[in-house]
Backbone bond lengths (Angstrom), bond angles and torsions (degrees), N, CA, C in turn:
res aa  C-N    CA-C-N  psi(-1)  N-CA   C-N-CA  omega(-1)  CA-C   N-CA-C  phi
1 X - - - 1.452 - - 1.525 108.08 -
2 X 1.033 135.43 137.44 1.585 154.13 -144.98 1.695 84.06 -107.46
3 X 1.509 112.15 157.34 1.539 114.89 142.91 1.122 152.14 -10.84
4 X 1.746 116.22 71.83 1.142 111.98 -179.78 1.759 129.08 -68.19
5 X 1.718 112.36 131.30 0.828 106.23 165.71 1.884 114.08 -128.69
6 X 1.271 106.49 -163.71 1.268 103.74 173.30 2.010 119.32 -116.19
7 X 1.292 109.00 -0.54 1.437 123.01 164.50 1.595 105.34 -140.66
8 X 1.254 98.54 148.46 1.586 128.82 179.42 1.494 116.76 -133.12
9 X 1.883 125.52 149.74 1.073 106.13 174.36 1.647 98.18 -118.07
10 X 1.329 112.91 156.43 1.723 101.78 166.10 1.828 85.74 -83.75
11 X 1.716 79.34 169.96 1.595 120.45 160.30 1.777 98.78 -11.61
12 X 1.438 88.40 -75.68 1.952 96.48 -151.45 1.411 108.80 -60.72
13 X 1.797 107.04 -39.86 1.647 91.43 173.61 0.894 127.10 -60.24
14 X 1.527 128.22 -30.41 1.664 128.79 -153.15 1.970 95.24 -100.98
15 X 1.388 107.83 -1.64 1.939 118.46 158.52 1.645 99.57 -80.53
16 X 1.266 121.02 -55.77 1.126 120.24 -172.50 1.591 116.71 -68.07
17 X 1.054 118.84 -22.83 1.983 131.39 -176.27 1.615 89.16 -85.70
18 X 1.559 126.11 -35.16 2.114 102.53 -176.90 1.258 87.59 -101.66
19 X 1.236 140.46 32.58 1.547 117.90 137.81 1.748 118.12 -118.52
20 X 1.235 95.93 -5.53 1.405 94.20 155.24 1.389 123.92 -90.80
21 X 1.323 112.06 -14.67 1.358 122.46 179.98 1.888 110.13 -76.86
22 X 1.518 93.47 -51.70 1.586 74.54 161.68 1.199 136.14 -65.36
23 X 1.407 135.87 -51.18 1.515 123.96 160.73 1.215 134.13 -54.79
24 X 1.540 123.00 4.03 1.328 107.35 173.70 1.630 104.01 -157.24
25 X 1.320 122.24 5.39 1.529 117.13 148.50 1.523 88.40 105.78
26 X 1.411 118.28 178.57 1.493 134.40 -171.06 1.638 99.74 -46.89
27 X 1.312 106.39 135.74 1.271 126.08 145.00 1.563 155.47 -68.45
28 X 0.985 117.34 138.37 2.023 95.66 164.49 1.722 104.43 -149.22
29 X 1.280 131.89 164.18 1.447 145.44 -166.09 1.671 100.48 -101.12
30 X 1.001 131.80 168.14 1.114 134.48 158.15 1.473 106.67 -160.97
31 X 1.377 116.52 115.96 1.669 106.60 -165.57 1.316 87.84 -89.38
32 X 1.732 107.06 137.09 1.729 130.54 169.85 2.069 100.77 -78.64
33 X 1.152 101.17 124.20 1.567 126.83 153.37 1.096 144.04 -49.11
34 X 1.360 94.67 -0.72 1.747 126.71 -179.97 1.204 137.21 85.82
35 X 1.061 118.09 18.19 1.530 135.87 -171.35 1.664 106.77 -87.75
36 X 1.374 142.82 -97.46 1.473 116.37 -166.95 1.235 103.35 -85.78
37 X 1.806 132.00 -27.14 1.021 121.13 -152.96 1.942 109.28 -102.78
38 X 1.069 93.04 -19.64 2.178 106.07 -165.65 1.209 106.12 126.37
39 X 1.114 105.62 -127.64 1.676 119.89 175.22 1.400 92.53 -144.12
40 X 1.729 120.65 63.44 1.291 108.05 132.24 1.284 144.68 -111.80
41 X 1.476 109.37 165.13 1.446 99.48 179.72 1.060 135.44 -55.34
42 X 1.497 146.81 125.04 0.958 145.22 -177.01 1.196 129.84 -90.57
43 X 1.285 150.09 115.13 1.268 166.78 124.48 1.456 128.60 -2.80
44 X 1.214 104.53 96.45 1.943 93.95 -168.65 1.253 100.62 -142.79
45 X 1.499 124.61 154.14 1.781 128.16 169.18 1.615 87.55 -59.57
46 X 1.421 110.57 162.54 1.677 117.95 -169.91 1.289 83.99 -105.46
47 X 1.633 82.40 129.40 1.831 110.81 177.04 1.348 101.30 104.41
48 X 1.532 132.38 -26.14 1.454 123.02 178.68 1.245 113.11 -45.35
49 X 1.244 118.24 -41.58 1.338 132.00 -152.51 1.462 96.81 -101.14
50 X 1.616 139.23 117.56 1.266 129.69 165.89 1.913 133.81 -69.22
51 X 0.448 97.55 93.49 1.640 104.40 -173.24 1.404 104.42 -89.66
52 X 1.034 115.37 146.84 1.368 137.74 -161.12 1.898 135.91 -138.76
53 X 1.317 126.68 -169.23 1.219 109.33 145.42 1.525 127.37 -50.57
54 X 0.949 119.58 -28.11 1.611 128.57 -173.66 1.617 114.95 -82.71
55 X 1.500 119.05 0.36 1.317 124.74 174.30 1.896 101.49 -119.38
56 X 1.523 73.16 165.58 1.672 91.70 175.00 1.685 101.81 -132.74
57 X 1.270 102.07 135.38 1.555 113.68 173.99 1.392 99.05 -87.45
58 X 1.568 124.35 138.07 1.194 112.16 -152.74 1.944 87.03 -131.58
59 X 1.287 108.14 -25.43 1.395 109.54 -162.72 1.638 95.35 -154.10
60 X 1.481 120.07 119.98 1.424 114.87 140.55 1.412 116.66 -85.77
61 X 1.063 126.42 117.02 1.749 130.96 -175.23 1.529 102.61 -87.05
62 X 1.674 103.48 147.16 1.463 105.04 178.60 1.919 86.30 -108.24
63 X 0.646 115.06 137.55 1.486 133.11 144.39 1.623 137.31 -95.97
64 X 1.120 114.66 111.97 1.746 104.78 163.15 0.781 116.85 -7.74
65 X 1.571 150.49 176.86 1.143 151.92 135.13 1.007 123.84 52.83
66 X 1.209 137.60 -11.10 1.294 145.08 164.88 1.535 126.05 -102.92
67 X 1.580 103.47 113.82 1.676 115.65 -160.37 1.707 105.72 -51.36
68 X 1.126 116.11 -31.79 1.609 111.46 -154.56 1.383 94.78 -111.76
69 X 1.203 121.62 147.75 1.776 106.95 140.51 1.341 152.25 -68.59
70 X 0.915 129.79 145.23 1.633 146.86 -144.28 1.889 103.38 -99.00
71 X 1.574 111.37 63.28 1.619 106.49 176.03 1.609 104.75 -32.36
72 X 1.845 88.60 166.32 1.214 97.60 164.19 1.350 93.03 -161.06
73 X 1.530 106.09 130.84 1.922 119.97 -166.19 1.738 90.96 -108.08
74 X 1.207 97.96 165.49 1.538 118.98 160.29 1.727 111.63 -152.86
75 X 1.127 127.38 140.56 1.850 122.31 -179.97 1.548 97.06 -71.42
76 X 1.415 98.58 142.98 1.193 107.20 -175.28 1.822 123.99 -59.74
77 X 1.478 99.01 -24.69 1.778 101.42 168.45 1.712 95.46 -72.48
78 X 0.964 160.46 10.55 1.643 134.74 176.51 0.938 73.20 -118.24
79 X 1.557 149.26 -71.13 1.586 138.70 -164.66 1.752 104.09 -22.24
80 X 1.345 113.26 -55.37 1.542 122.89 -172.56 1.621 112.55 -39.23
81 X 1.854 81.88 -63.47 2.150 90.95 -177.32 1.912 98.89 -75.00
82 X 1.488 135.87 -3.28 1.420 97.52 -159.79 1.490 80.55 -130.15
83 X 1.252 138.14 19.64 1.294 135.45 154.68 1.596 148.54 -22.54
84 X 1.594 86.08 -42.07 1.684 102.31 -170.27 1.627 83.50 -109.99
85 X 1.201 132.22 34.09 1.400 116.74 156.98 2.037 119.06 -139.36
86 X 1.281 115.45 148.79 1.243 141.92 166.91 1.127 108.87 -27.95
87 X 1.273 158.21 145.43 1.858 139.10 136.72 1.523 99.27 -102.72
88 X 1.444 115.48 166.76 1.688 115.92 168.59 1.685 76.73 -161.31
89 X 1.570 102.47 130.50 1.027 124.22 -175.99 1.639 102.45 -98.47
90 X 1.258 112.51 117.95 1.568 113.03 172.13 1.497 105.34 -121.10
91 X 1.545 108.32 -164.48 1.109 116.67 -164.92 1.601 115.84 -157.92
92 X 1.541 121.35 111.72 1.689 115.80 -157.92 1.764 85.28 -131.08
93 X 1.298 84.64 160.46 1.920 109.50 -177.17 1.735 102.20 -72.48
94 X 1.068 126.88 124.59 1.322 152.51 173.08 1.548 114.62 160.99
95 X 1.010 124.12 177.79 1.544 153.31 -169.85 1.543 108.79 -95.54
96 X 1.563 126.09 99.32 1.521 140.50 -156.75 1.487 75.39 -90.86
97 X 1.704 108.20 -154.43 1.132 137.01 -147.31 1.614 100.27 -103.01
98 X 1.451 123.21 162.29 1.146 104.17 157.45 1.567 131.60 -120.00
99 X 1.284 92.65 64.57 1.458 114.11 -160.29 1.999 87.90 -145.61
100 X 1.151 122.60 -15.02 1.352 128.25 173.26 1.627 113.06 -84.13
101 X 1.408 121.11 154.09 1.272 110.97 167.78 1.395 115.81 -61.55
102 X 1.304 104.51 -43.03 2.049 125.56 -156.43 1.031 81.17 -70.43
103 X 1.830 166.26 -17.48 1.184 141.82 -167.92 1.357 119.33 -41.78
104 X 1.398 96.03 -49.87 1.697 108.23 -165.85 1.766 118.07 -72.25
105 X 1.188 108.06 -13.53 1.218 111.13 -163.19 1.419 108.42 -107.35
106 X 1.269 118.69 24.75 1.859 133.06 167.89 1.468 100.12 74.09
107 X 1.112 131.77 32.75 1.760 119.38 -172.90 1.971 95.64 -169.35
108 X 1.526 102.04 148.03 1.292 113.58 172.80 1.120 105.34 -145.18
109 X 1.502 100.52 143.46 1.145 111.97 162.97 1.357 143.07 -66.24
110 X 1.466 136.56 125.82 1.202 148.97 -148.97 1.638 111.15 -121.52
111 X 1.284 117.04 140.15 1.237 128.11 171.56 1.632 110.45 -78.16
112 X 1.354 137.91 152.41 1.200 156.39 149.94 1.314 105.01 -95.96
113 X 1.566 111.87 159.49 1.520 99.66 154.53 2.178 119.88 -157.22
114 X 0.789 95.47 137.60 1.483 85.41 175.15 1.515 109.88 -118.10
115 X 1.810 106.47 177.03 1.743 116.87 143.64 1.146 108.29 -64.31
116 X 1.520 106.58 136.67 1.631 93.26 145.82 1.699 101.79 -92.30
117 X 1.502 80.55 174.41 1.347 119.46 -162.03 2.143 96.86 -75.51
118 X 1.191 122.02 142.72 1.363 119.05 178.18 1.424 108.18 -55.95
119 X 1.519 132.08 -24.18 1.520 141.25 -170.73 1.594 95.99 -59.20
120 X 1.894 96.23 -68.05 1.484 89.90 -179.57 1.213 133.01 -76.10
121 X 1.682 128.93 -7.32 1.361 124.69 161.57 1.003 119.95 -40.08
122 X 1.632 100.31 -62.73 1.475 112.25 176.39 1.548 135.61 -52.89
123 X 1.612 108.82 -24.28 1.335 107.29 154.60 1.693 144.55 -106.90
124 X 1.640 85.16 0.33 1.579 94.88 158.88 1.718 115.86 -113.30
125 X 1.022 114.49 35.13 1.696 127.30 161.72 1.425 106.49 -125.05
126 X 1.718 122.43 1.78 0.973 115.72 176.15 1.532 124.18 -82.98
């Protein structure tokens, strides 16, 4: 069994994160709770976004081309309900948030989601 984690990006996001990375410097995710935007991920220069006791870093992402890794927070009440599942961060043609980087560029980023599997419960609750 390969590297368990608890977020993944396809192909297109982690194309879309080194060209956002070049125009606007390190990144980090912060999944929204559903209030103006849904529950998507959000897109921010890392550190825009304040995170706190009340978040959980859920994933440092390695990306291609991109020197640093790419956090990814969630508040610790959605951590509660979205725990026992997978994320894979993709990316489809429409108009994101404007509070996201990807707004401008006709496409947002979108959450996936699965179970995990009892293998990896068991080793990421460990």
């Amino acid at each position: 069994m390969g590297e368990i984690s608890r977020v993944d990006l396809t192909p297109a996001a982690a194309d879309l994160i080194r060209r956002l990375r070049e125009v606007h410097g390190p990144l980090m995710f912060h999944q929204s709770g559903g209030c103006c935007d849904g529950s998507a991920p959000m897109c921010y220069l890392e550190g825009e976004f304040r995170t706190g006791s009340s978040d959980v870093l859920l994933a440092s992402l390695s990306v291609e081309g991109v020197d640093e890794p790419v956090t990814f927070w969630m508040s610790t009440s959605q951590f509660e309900r979205w725990r026992h599942t997978h994320l894979t961060v993709d990316v489809v043609p429409g108009r994101g948030s404007g509070f996201s980087l990807e707004a401008p560029e006709g496409v947002r980023f979108l959450i996936r989601s699965r179970l995990l599997t009892e293998d990896e419960r068991a080793v990421l609750d460990a």
